[in-house]
C-alpha positions in Angstrom: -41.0 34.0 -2.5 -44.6 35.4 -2.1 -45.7 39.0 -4.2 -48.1 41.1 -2.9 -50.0 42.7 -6.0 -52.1 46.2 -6.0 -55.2 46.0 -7.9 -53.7 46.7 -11.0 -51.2 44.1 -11.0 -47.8 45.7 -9.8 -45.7 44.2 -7.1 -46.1 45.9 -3.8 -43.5 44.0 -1.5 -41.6 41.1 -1.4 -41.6 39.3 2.2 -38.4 37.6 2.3 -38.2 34.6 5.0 -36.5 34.7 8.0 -33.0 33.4 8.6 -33.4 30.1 9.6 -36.2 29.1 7.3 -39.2 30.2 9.8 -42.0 32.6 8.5 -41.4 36.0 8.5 -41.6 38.4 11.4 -44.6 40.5 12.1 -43.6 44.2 11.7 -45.8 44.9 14.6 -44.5 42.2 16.9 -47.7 40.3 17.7 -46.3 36.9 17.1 -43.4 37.0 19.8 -43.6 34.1 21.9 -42.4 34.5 25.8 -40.5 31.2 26.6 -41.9 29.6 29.9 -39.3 29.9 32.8 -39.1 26.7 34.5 -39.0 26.4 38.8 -36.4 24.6 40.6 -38.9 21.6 41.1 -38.5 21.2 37.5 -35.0 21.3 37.6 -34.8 19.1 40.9 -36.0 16.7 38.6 -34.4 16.9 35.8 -30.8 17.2 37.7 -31.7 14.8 39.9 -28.2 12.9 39.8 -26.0 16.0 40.3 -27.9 16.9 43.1 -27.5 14.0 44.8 -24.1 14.1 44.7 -24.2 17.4 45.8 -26.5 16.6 48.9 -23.3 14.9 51.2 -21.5 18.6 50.7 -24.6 20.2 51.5 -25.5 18.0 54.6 -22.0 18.7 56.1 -22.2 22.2 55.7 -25.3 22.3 57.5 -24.7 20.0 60.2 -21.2 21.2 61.4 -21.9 25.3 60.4 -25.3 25.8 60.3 -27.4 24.3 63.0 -24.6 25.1 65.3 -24.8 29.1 64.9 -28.1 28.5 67.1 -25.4 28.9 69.8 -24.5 32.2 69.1 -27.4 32.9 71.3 -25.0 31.8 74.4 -22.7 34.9 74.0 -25.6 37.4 75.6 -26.0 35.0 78.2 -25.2 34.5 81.5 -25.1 30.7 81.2 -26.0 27.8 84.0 -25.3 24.3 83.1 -28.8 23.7 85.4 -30.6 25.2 82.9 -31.4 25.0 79.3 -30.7 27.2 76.3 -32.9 29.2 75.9 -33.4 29.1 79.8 -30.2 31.1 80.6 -30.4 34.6 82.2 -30.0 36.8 79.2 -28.1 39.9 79.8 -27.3 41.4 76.5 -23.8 42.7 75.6 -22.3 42.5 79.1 -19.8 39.6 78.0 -19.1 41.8 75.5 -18.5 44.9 77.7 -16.6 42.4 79.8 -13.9 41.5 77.4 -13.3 45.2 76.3 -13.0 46.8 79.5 -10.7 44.3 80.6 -8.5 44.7 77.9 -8.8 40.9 76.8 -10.8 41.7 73.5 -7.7 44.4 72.5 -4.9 42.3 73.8 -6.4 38.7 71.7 -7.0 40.9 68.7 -3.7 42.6 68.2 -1.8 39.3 69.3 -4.0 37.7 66.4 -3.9 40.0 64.0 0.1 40.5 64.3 0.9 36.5 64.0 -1.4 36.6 61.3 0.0 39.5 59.4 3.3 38.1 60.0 2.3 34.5 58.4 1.4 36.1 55.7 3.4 38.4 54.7 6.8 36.5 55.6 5.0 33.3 53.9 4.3 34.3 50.8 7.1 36.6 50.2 9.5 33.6 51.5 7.5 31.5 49.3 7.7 33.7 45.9 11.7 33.7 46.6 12.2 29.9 46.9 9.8 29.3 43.9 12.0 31.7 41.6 15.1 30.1 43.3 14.1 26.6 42.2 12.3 27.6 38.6 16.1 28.5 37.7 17.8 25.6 38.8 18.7 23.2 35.4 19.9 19.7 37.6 16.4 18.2 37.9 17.3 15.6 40.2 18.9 18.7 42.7 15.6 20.3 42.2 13.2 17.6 43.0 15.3 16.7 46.2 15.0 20.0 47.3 11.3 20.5 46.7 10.6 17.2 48.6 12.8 18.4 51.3 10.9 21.8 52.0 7.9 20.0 51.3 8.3 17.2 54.3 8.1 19.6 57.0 4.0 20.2 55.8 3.3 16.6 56.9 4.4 16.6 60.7 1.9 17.2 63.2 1.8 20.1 65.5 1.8 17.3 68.0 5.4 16.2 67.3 6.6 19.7 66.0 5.9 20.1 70.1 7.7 17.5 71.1 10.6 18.5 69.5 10.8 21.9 70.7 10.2 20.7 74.3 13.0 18.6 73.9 15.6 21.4 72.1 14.4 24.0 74.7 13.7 22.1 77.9 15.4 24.0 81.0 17.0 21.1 82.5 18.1 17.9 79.4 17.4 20.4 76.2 19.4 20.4 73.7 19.6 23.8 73.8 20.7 24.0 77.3 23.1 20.7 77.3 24.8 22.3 74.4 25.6 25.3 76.0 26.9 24.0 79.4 29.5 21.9 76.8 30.6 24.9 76.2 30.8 26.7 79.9 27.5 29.0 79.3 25.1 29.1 81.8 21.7 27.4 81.0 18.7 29.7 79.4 15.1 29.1 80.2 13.5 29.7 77.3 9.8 29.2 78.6 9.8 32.4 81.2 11.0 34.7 78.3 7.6 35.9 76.6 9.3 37.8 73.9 11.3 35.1 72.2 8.2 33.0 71.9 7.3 35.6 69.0 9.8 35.2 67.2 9.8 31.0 67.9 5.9 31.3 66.9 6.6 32.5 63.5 9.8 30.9 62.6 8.3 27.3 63.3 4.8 28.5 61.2 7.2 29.0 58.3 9.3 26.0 58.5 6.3 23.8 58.6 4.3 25.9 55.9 6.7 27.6 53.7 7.2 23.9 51.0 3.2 23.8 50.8 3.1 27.5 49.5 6.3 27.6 47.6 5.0 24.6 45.3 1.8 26.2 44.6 3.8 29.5 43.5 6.2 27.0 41.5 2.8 25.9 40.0 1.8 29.0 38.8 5.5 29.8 37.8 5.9 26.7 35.5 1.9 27.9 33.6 4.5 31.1 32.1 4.9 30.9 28.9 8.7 30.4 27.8 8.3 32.7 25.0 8.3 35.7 27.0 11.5 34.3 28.7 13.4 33.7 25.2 11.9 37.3 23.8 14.1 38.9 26.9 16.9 36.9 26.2 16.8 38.0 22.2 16.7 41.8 23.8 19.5 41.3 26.2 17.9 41.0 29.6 20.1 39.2 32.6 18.3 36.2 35.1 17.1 39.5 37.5 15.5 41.4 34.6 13.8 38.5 33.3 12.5 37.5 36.9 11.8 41.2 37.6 9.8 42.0 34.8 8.2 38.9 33.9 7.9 36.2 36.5 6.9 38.5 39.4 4.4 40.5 37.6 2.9 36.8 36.4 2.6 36.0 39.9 0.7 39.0 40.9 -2.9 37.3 40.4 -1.7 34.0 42.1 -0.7 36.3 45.5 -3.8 38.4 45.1 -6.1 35.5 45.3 -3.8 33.4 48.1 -4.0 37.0 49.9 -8.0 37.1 49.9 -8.2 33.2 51.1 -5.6 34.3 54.2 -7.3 37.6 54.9 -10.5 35.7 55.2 -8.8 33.7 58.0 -6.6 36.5 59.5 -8.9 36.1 62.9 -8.8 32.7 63.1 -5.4 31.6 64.7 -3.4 28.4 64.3 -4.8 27.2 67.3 -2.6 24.0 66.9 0.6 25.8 66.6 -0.3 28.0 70.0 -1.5 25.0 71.7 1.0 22.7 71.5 3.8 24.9 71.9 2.5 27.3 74.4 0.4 25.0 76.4 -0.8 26.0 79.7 2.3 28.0 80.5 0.6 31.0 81.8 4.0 33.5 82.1 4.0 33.3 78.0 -0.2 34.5 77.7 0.7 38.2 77.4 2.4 37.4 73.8 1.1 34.1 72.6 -2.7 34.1 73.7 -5.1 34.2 70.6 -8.4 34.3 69.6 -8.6 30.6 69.2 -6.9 29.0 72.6 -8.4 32.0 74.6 -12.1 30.3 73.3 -10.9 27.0 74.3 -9.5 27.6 77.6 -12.7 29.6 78.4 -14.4 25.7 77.9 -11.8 23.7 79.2 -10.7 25.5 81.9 -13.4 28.4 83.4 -16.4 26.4 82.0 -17.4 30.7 80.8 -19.6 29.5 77.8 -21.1 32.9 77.3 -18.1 34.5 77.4 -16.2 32.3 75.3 -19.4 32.6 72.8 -19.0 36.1 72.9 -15.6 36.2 71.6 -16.2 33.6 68.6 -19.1 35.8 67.7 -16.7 38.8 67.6 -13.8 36.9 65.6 -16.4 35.5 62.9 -17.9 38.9 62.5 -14.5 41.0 62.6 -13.2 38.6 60.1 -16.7 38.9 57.9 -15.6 42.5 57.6 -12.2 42.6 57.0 -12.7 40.0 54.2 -15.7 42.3 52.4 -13.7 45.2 52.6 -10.2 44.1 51.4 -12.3 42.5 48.5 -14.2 45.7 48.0 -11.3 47.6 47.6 -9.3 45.2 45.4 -12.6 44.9 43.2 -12.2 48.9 42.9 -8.4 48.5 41.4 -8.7 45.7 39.7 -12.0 43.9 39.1 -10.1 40.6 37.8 -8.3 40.5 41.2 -11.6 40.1 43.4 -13.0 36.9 44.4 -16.5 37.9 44.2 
């Protein structure tokens, strides 16, 4: 410890060392020393490895989402297979104009946007009711039968989810129909009644999907403390109260977030689902026609690239919206809730 002394030999200040052992700060700040940021060459380098590993991801990405948007270009064309790209007549938003004068672009939206609602909501509250159910049961070996058994569904294919429901509601050997003529009823042909598809749509969507979103609610369920669980049994609370009050508010950020992912989605379809159950069966398009198979049949069927452009453009950007906004608003209530 260094003295400063005045002339006549008194101490004038004592200049104690910095914390840390380094010399003492200059009161007027002259010996600051700006750090040097380094550039991403620098950390290119130095993260060389990790980047690597992350250049597969980034590749894929690019190849199958990026360099394909070039085609969005198609949807304000008019477009010839004798010509090129960027060869096409262009004609603006007329494919647009197109699809909502004829009523296409409201009818595919609403018929999206309802299924999807419906997956959703029906899902997840089906879901949150079978993970609670099987949290309380006590015989494990009951429990894990039953998981596995709502769970097997998720692993058949649309394609033979199709082939079974051909073969229960086929007009002339389904089962369906073969049941009821055992039985002196006349036979019913499912596939010219439009309405009852909506409610087949849904119901199969949820037998297939319900086991994959009940286990990750049973997830979530099983991360609860049991503490709070034996604190409501010390104060006298019955199974309902203690699911009530403490497993469904636990769940809250686990539907929140489940809610955003399917929201993001909520304009994309399960093509899959549509296609292999509605087919080309043209009497059931005023209920079961999407987004998605309304795209592919423009390809497949009316070779309309522009126009089928034009209404992949408007799903991606409808679906950019609602997903920005829904967050926006659930950032507003509760910032924890928000994805980004």
């Amino acid at each position: 410890m260094r003295q400063r002394k005045r002339k006549t030999g008194t101490p004038l200040a004592i200049d104690l060392p910095l914390k840390g052992g380094g010399p003492a700060a200059s009161p007027l700040g002259s010996g600051t020393v700006k750090k040097k940021r380094k550039g991403f060459l620098h950390e290119l380098i130095h993260n060389r490895i990790l980047f690597l590993m992350l250049l597969p991801a980034l590749l894929f990405f690019l190849v199958n989402s990026y360099f394909p948007m070039v085609g969005v270009y198609y949807a304000f064309t008019q477009f010839d297979f004798n010509s090129g790209l960027f060869s096409a007549p262009f004609v603006g938003l007329k494919n647009f104009e197109f699809l909502w004068k004829s009523g296409t672009l409201v009818k595919l939206t609403l018929n999206t946007i309802g299924y999807n609602l419906a997956f959703i909501v029906l899902g997840n509250v089906l879901a949150i009711v079978c993970a609670i159910l099987l949290s309380e049961l006590r015989v494990k070996w009951f429990k894990k039968l039953t998981q596995s058994i709502m769970f097997l569904p998720y692993f058949v294919s649309f394609v033979i989810l199709s082939v079974i429901v051909y073969n229960v509601f086929n007009y002339d050997s389904g089962f369906l129909n073969t049941l009821l003529a055992r039985f002196g009823a006349g036979p019913v042909d499912v596939y010219n009644k439009p309405v009852v598809w909506i409610f087949l749509i849904i119901l199969f969507y949820l037998w297939k999907n319900l086991g994959y979103s009940m286990v990750i609610y049973l997830a979530a369920i099983t991360g609860i403390s049991d503490e709070y669980y034996e604190a409501a049994k010390i104060d006298g609370a019955h199974i309902f109260q203690r699911i009530w009050y403490i497993t469904v508010p636990m769940l809250k950020s686990t539907f929140v977030v489940l809610l955003l992912f399917s929201l993001g989605s909520i304009m994309k379809g399960q093509f899959d689902l549509f296609y292999q159950l509605i087919g080309n069966n043209g009497v059931l398009y005023n209920t079961t026609d999407i987004l998605d198979t309304y795209v592919f049949r423009s390809l497949k069927v009316t070779f309309d690239i522009g126009m089928a452009t034009a209404a992949g453009l408007y799903q991606s950007l409808f679906g950019f919206i609602l997903i920005m906004t829904v967050n926006y608003i659930i950032r507003k209530i509760n910032d924890d809730y928000a994805l980004f």
